[in-house]
N, C-alpha and C positions, 0 to 999 in steps of 0.2 A: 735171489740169493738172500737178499735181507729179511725177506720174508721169510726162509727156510730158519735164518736164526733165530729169529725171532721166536717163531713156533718151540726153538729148541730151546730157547733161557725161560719161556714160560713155562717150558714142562721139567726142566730142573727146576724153576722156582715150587712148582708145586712138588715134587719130590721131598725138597729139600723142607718144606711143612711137613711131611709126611714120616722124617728121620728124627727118632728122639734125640734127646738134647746130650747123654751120655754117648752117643756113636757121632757125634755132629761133626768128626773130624773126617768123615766119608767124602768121597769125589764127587766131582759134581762136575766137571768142563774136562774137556779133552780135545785138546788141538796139535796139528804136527809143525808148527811151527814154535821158535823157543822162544822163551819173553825176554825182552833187551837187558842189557846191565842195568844194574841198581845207581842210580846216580848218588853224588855226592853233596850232602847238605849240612846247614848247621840246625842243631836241634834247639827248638826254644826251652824257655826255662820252664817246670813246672808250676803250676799258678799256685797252687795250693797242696795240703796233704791229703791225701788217700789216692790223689788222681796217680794213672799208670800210663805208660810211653807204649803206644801201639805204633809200630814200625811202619813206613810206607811201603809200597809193594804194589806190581802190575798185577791189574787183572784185566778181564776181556771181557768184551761185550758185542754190539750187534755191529763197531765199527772197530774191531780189531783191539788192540791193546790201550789202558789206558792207567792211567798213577793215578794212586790211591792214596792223597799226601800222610804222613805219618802224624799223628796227634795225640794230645795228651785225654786222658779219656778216665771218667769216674768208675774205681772197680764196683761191681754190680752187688758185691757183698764185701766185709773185710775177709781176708785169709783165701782169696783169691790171685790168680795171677792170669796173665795174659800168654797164649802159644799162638806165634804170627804163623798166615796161612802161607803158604810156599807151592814152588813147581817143583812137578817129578817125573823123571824120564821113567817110562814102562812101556814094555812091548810097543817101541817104536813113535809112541805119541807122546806129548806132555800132559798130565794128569795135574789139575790145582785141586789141594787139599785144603781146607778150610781150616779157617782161625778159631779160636773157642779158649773159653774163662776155666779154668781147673784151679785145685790147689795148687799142683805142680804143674812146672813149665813138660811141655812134651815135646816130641820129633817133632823139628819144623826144616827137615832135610841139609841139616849144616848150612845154611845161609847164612852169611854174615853179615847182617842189615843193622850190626854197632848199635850203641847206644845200651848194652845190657845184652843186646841181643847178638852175641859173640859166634854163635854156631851150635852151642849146645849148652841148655839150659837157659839162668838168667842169671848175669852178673850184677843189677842195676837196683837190687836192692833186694829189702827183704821182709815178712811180717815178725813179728812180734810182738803178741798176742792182737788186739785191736789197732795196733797203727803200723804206717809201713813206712820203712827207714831206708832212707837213697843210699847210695852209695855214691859219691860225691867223686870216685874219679873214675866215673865213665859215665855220669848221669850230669844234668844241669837244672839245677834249682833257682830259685829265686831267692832274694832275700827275707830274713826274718825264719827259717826252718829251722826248727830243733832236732828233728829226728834224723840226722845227718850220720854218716860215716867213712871211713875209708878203707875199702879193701881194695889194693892191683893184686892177689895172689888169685883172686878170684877170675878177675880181667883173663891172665896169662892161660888159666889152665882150662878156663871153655872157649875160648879163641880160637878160630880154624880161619886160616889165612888166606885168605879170598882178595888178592888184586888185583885183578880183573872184574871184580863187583859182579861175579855172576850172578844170578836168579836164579838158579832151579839145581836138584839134587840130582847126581844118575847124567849117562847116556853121554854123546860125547863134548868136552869141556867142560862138564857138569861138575857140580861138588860131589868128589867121594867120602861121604860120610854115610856108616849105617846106626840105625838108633841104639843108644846105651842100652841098659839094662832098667835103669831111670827113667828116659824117655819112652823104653815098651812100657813101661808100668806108671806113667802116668795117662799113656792115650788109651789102658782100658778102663780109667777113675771118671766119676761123673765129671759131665762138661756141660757148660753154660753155655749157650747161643750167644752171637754178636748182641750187647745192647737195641736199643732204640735208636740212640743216637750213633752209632756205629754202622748201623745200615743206611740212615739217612745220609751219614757222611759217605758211604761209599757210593749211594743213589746219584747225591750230587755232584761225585768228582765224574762219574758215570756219564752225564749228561751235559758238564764242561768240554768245548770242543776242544780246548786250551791242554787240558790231561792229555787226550789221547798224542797215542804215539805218531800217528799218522799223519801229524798236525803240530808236535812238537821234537819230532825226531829224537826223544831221548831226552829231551829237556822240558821238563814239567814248568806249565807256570807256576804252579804252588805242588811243590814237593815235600812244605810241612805246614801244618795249619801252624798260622798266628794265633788264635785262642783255641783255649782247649773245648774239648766238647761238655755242653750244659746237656746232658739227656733233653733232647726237645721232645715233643707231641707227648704221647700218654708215659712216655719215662719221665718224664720232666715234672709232667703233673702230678706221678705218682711221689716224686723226690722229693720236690718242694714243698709239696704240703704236709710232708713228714716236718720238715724244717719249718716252715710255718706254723706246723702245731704246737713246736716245744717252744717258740717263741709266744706265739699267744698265751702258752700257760703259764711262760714267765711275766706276759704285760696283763694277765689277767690274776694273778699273786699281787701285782704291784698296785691297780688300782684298788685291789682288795685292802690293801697294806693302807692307802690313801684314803679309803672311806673309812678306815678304821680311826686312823688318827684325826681324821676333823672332828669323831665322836667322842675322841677322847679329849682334843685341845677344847674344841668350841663347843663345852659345857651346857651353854645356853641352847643351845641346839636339843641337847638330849635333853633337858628340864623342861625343854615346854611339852615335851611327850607327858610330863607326871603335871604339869600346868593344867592338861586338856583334859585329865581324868575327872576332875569336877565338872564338864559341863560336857561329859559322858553319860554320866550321874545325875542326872536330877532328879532322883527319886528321894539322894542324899540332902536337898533343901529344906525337906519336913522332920529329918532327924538334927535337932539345935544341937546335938551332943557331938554330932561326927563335925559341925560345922562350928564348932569353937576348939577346933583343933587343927588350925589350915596353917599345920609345920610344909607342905607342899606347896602352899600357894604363899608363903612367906619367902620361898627363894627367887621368885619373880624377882620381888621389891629389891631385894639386895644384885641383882643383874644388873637395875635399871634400865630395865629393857621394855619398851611401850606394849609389848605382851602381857603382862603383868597387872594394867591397869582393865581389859574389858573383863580380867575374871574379879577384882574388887567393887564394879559397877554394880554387876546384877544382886549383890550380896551385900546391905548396907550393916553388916552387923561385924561386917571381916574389916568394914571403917573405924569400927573405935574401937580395936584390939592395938591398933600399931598407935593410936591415940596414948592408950595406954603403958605403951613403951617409951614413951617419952619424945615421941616424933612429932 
């Protein structure tokens, strides 16, 4: 039998490479059994800004059901948003429909998985233009955030009241809710596939024996991650060295700025450049005219810098000019 599932998630997995990223909101599982209630958690704070609240939610695999803790997750571009995946009752089976990045939030079967994520739409913030702005009474932030605000009119009016914490849309006990007009017209707008790190998170709750239902009856060990997700493996790479790059342009400005000014403070430094020009020149030794003119090799002397005396050496005629000055 495990073997038969098996076979069956590796031929949705290849499918699901096969489904462009604009349709990505397509089925992909189908089981006649329903996924338990959504348990009850506290959400952590957000770490930082641009990250977004991706809801936790069962999904299945080769040993039955298992939680996918909900976490805080970097959007993939700004003026994106998050639509959490959900169950759907159809023609007698449960149908999971996948999650995916849009501008707009889409059908995610009236679930109420809180946190923004009220039943229809999203109440939990919002872009404007480059940066995204909480909503601070149904979200939780951390300290030090400016881009803060408060809307409950929003809260009230996409809330669909779910006390029983069901999981899935349709069929019976289900949530009756069918998609706005909103949500048809955002699930045919291009869609972004889960992250990097989004997959990986879902891999490893996948493979926690601790998730699965079977093993924790409904009660998740970790039903929300404690840190948000850092895109690992090639998102990670690709992110950070974005970030990396503008900061080396800034520490490569700064030593620029630093070798500038030792050339500008430490004078001596740049005068022995016009110091070396005579003994560049020796062709200049046989002309007495260019060499009873050493305005260049007179500002050694006043440095008093031991530079100064090997080019007075080889020149005994540049000894009694400063003789001559009264030295």
């Amino acid at each position: 039998m495990k073997i038969f599932r098996s076979a069956r998630l590796l031929l949705l997995a290849f499918l699901m490479s096969l489904v462009p990223a604009s349709s990505f909101a397509g089925v992909f599982i189908s089981i006649n059994i329903a996924p338990p209630v959504l348990p009850v958690y506290v959400q952590p704070p957000c770490p930082t800004d641009g990250y977004m609240w991706t809801p936790g939610y069962w999904a299945y695999g080769d040993d039955g059901y298992y939680w996918v803790p909900g976490a805080w997750v970097p959007a993939p571009q700004p003026g994106y948003l998050w639509t959490p995946p959900y169950w759907g009752w159809e023609n007698g089976v449960y149908l999971f429909h996948g999650g995916y990045w849009g501008t707009h939030v889409g059908y995610y079967g009236g679930v109420n998985y809180g946190f923004g994520f009220m039943g229809v739409g999203f109440a939990g913030g919002e872009w404007r233009g480059g940066s995204f702005f909480y909503n601070t009474a149904i979200v939780h932030v951390g300290g030090g955030f400016h881009n803060t605000y408060v809307n409950e009119t929003i809260i009230h009016n996409t809330t669909i009241i779910n006390n029983n914490h069901v999981a899935y849309a349709g069929g019976p006990g289900g949530i009756q809710h069918q998609p706005t007009p909103e949500e048809r017209t955002a699930m045919n707008e291009h869609h972004i596939a889960p992250t990097a790190a989004q997959q990986q998170h879902i891999s490893a709750a996948a493979h926690d024996p601790q998730q699965r239902f079977n093993a924790n009856h409904g009660h998740p060990a970790t039903v929300a991650a404690a840190r948000p997700m850092t895109a690992p493996a090639h998102a990670q790479q690709a992110a950070r060295p974005a970030q990396q790059a503008a900061r080396p342009a800034q520490q490569a400005a700064r030593p620029a700025a630093q070798q500038a000014r030792p050339e500008n403070r430490s004078t001596p430094q740049a005068r022995p450049e016009t110091q070396a020009r005579p003994e560049s020149r020796p062709a200049q030794e046989s002309r007495p005219a260019q060499q009873s003119h050493p305005a260049a090799q007179s500002r050694p002397a006043q440095q008093s810098h031991p530079a100064a005396q090997p080019h007075s050496a080889p020149k005994p005629q540049k000894e009694e000019k400063p003789k001559g000055r009264g030295r």
